[in-house]
N, C-alpha and C positions, 0 to 999 in steps of 0.2 A: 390864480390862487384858489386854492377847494374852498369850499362853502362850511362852514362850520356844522356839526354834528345835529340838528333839532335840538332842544333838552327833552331827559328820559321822561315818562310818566309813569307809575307804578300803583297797582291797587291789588295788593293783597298781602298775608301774614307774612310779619320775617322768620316763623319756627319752621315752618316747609319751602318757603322760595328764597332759592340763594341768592338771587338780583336784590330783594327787595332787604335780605340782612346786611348785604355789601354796600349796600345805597345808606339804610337807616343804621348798621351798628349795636343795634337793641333789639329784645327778645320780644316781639308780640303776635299773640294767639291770633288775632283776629283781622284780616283783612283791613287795609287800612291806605292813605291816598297819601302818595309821595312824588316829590318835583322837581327841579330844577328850576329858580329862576335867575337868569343872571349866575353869578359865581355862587349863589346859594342853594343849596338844600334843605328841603322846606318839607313837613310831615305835617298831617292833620288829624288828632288823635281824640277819641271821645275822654270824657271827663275820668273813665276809668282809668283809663293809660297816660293820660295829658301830664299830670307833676312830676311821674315816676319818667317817662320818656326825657323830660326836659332839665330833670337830675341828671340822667345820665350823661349830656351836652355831648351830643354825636353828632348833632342837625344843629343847621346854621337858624333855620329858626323853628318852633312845634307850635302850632295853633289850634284853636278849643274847634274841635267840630260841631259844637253846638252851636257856637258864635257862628260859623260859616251857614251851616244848615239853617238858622235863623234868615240870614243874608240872603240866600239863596231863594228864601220862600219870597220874596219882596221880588221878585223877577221869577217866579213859579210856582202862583200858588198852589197848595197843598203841601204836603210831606214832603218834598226833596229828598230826592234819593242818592248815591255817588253820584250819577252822569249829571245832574243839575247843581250838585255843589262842585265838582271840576271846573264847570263854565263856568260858574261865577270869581271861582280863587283866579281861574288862568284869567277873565278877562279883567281882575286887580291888580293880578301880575303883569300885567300886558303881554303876557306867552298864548302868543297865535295858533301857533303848533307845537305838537308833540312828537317825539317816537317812542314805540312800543314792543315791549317784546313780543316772540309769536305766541306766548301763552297766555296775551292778555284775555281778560275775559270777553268772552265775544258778544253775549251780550251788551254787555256794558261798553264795548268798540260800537256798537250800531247805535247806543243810545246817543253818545257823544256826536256822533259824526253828525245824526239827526239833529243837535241842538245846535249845529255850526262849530263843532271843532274838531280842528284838520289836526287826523294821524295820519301817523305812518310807521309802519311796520321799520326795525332793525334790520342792516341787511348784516347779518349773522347776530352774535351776540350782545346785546342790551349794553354791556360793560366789558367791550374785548378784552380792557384793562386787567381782567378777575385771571387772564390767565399767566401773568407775570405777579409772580408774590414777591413780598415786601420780606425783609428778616423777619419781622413781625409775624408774619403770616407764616414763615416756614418754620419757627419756633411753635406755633399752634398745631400747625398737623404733625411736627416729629413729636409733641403731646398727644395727639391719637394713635401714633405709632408706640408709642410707651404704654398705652392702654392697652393695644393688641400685645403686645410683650406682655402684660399683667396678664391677660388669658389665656399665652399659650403656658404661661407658668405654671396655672391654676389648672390647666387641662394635662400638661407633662405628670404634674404632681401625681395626680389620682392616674393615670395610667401607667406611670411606674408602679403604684402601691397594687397595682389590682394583681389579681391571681389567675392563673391561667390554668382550666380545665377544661379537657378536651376541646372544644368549640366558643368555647362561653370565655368572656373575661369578666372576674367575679373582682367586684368592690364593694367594702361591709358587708359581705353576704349575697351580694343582690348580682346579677346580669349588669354589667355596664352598657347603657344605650345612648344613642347619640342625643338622646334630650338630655338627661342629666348629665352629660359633659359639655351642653350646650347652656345648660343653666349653672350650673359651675362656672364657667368662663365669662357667660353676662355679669352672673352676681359680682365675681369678682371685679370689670369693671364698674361695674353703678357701685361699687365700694371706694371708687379711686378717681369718684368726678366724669363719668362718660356714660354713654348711654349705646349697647351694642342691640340693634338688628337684624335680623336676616341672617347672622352667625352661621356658618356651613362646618357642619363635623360629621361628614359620610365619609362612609367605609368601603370597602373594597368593592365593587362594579358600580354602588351607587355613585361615589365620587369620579364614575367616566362620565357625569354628566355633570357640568362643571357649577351651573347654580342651582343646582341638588344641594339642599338643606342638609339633609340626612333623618333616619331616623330607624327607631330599632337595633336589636341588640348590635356592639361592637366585636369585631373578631380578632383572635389571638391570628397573628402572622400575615397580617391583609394592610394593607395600606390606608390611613386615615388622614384624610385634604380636611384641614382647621386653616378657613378664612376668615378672619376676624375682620369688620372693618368698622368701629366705635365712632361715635361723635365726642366731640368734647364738648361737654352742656355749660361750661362757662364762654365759649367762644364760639360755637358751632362747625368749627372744623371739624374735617375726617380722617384717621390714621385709616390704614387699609396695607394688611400684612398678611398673607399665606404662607404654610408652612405643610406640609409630611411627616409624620410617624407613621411608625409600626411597634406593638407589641408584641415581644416575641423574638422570632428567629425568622431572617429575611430570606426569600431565594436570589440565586444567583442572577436570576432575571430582575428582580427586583431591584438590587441594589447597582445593575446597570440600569432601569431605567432613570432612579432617580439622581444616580451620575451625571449621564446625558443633559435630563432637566437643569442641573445646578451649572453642570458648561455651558448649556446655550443662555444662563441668566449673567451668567459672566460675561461670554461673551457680546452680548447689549450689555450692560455696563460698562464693560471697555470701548465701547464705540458712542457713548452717549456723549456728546457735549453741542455747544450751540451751533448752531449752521448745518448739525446736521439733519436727514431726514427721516421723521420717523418708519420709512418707508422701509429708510434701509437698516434702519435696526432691527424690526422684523425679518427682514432679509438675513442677518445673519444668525436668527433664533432659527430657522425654518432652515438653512444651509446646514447647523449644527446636528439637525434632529437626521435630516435626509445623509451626512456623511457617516451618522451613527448605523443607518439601516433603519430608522424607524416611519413609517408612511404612514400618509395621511390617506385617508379612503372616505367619502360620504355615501351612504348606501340605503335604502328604504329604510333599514332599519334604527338609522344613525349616521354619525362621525364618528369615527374612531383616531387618533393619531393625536396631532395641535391643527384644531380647525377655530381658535378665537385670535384675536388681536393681542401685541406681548403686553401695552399698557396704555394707559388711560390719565391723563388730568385727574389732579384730586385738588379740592379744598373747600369751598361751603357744599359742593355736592360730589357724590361717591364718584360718580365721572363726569369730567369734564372736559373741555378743551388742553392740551393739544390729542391727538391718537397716535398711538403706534402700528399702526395696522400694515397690511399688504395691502388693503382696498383703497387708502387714501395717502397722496403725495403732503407732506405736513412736515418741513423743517421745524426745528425745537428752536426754540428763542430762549436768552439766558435771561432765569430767573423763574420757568415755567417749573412745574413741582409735576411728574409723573410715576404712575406706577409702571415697573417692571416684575413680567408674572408669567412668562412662560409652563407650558404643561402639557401633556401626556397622559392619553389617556386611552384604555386597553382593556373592554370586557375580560374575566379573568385572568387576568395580571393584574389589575388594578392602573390608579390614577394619581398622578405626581403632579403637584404645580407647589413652585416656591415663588415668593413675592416680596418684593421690598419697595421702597421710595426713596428718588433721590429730588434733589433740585437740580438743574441743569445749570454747566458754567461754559465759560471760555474753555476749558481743559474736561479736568477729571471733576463728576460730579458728588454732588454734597448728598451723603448719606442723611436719610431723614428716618431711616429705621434699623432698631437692630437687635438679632435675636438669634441664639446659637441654629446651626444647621444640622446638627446632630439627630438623628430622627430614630435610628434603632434602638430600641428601646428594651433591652433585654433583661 
């Protein structure tokens, strides 16, 4: 019979570490000590966070860090820092040992160990659990996909309206540049509950370099990759949708490559469901591109061709568990939430990736985004 799991140990904020918002439930700024004992889930919050945390009834129980820190000093004196109030809560709890993720702090992994308390490290993820979501959970991120919907709206809008002169695409007067359709598209979501980063809206050669932001003016008849991928700030899930335009009038090369691109996103799509390997779903983005004629080349000076992975895990962090790669064997299991994001990418031709999210089933999987494929934009 296997030996049961350690219980987790956790010190630090849940607005940046997905482990420690999936553990806790609740939004907090600050570094903070979280547990397991027994069937329970146990947080230790300073007086700032303490009533407001224990409103929100996420944790089985929240205790005053002062009261502990006081406790603490009775078996250490001076100040008590985390690693001497941990010994004292775990040996209350009677929790011997812990496990930890690899991103515990290290520090604070050497001070414990030095007080008598036995970690150990996760052997992979802290909470393998985070990679099968709950309806719960797949209703939060097709709300981050609905935010990226709200930007590519807010971005289609102003590049329909803009004017095309010689070289330039002119909106109210001005040069359209990839900041201001990049702030266009944020505002629009922080207007609608979500919160976008890292937002990529590059244009023609800058978009063959796939997490290329972009920036500077936009061009009339050039290819434009709008990656949106928003948080939603009531729940801390992530939507994450790519999408292709052009202003303009496309060449004939152009609108086969992003043909090509939208078959090989199909064709993963029609191959996704449980049991299978993400392995081999890249296998048939990477068959699609190579039957079209398109190759992949790495050279001093670059990649050219589809040299990423087709998709990635999404939900409290932009990636996560499961992969879709060539480089790693990883069946899908039903319930797992992935992105699907094949692309193409071609110093003067330009750069095509389309991207959506499903959840994975028995069968044919569950749409968690959606947003027209239309991209010429004339």
């Amino acid at each position: 019979m296997p030996l049961s799991p350690l219980p987790p140990l956790l010190y630090a904020d849940s607005v940046s570490n997905p482990d420690q918002l999936y553990f806790s439930r609740v939004s907090v700024p600050d570094p903070f000590i979280a547990f397991t004992a027994g069937a329970k889930r146990i947080a230790l919050l300073s007086a700032l966070e303490l009533g407001r945390v224990r409103k929100a009834r996420t944790l089985d129980d929240v205790l005053s860090l002062e009261d502990w820190r006081d406790r603490a000093a009775t078996r250490f004196p001076g100040r008590p820092g985390p690693a001497e109030i941990i010994a004292t809560v775990a040996r209350a709890y009677r929790v011997k040992a812990f496990r930890v993720a690899d991103d515990f702090p290290a520090g604070l992994f050497e001070q414990l160990r030095a007080l008598g308390v036995k970690l150990t490290l996760a052997d992979g993820p802290l909470f393998p659990e985070r990679e099968l979501k709950t309806a719960r959970e797949a209703a939060a991120i097709a709300e981050g996909n609905r935010l990226s919907a709200v930007g590519f709206a807010a971005a289609e809008k102003i590049l329909r309206a803009t004017r095309i002169k010689g070289r330039t695409l002119l909106h109210e007067g001005r040069p359209l540049t990839s900041e201001r359709l990049r702030f266009a598209i944020d505002s629009a979501i922080l207007a609608e509950g979500g919160l976008a980063q890292g937002t990529i809206v590059a244009g023609g050669d800058q978009a063959c370099d796939p997490h290329e932001r972009g920036s500077g003016e936009l061009r009339p008849h050039e290819l434009i990759i709008l990656d949106i991928f928003p948080r939603v700030s009531a729940t801390g899930y992530y939507g994450d949708m790519t999408r292709t335009f052009l202003r303009g009038r496309a060449s004939t090369e152009q609108r086969r490559l992003v043909d090509t691109v939208r078959a090989a996103q199909l064709a993963a799509l029609g191959a996704i469901r449980a049991g299978v390997d993400g392995r081999d779903i890249h296998g048939r983005v990477t068959a699609t591109f190579t039957a079209a004629g398109y190759k992949t080349e790495h050279t001093k000076n670059g990649s050219v061709g589809f040299f990423h992975g087709t998709g990635h895990g999404l939900g409290l962090a932009i990636h996560e568990m499961p992969r879709l790669s060539g480089a790693i064997s990883m069946p899908l299991k039903k319930g797992a939430v992935v992105t699907v994001e094949p692309g193409l990418y071609y110093p003067g031709l330009g750069g095509c990736r389309i991207e959506d999210v499903v959840q994975v089933t028995a069968r044919t999987p569950k749409m968690l985004s959606s947003y027209p494929y239309e991209w010429e934009l004339r």
